[in-house]
N, C-alpha and C positions, 0 to 999 in steps of 0.2 A: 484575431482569435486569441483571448487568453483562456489560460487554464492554469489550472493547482495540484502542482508534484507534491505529493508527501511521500517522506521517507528520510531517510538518513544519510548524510551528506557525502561519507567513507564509503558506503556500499556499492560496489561493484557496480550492479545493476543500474542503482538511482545515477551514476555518474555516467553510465553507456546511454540510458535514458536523456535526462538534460544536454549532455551533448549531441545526439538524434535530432533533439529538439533545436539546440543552438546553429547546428546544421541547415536544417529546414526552415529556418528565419521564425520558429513560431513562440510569440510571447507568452510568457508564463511564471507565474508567480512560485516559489520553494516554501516547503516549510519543513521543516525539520525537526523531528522527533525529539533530539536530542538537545537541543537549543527551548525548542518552541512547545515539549511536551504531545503528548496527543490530547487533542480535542476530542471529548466524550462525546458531541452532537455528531461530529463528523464520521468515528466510528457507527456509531447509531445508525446513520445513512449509510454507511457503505451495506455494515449488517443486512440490512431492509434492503437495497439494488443489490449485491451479490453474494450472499450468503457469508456462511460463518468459513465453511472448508477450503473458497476459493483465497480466502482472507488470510488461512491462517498456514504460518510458513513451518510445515512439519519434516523442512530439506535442511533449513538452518542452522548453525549452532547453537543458537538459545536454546534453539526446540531441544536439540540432543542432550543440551546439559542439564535441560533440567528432572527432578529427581521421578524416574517411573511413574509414579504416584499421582505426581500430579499430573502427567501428559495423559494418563488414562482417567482423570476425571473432567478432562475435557473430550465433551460429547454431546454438545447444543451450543448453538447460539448465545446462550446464557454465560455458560462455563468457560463457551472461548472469548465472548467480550471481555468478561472479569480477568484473564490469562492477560490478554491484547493492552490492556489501562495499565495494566502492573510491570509487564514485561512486553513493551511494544517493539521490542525489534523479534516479536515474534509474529509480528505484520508483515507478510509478504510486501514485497516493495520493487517498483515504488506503485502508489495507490494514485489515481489520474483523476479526477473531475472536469469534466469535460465541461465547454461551454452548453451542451445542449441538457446537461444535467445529467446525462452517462457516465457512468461510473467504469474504471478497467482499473485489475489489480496485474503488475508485473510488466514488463516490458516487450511488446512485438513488433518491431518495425512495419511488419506489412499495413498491421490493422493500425497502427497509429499512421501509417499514410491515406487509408483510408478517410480515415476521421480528419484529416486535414483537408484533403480534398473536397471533402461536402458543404 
């Protein structure tokens, strides 16, 4: 089973995540935002299997710092892709691609054993 971690290498999460995974023996390829940019097709796909709100990380710092203005004119799909390209560590993380083409934003031990199991 491989699979594609995106996310940011420092982030807490993505690092409880990949070790989860290095734990569980399960192959999978990293990319990194910060190295590797984000891919606009890949957003695109996530957009289209999980929406724009489970996507976008309104717990983080980015999100906090950035100026009022524009956290409230993000309010579609639209508004939060063009947000996500510009300023992508405001991508919840890390974002999964599974082999069966399922898409999971964030880190859950239960359901990522799930999905290993099947």
């Amino acid at each position: 089973m491989t699979l594609t971690v995106y996310g940011i290498a420092n982030c807490d999460t993505v690092k409880r995540a990949r070790a989860w995974l290095g734990e569980h023996h399960v192959a999978h390829d990293f990319h990194d935002f910060k190295k590797a940019g984000v891919p606009v097709d890949r957003v695109d796909a996530w957009l289209r299997s999980v929406g724009w709100e489970p996507l976008l990380n309104r717990k983080g710092t980015t999100w906090r710092r950035l100026d009022e203005a524009v956290r409230h004119r993000v309010v579609d799909a639209a508004s939060a892709r063009g947000l996500m390209l510009s300023q992508p560590s405001v991508i919840r993380r890390p974002v999964v691609e599974w082999p069966d083409a399922a898409v999971s934003v964030g880190f859950d031990a239960d359901d990522w054993a799930a999905r290993i199991e099947t």
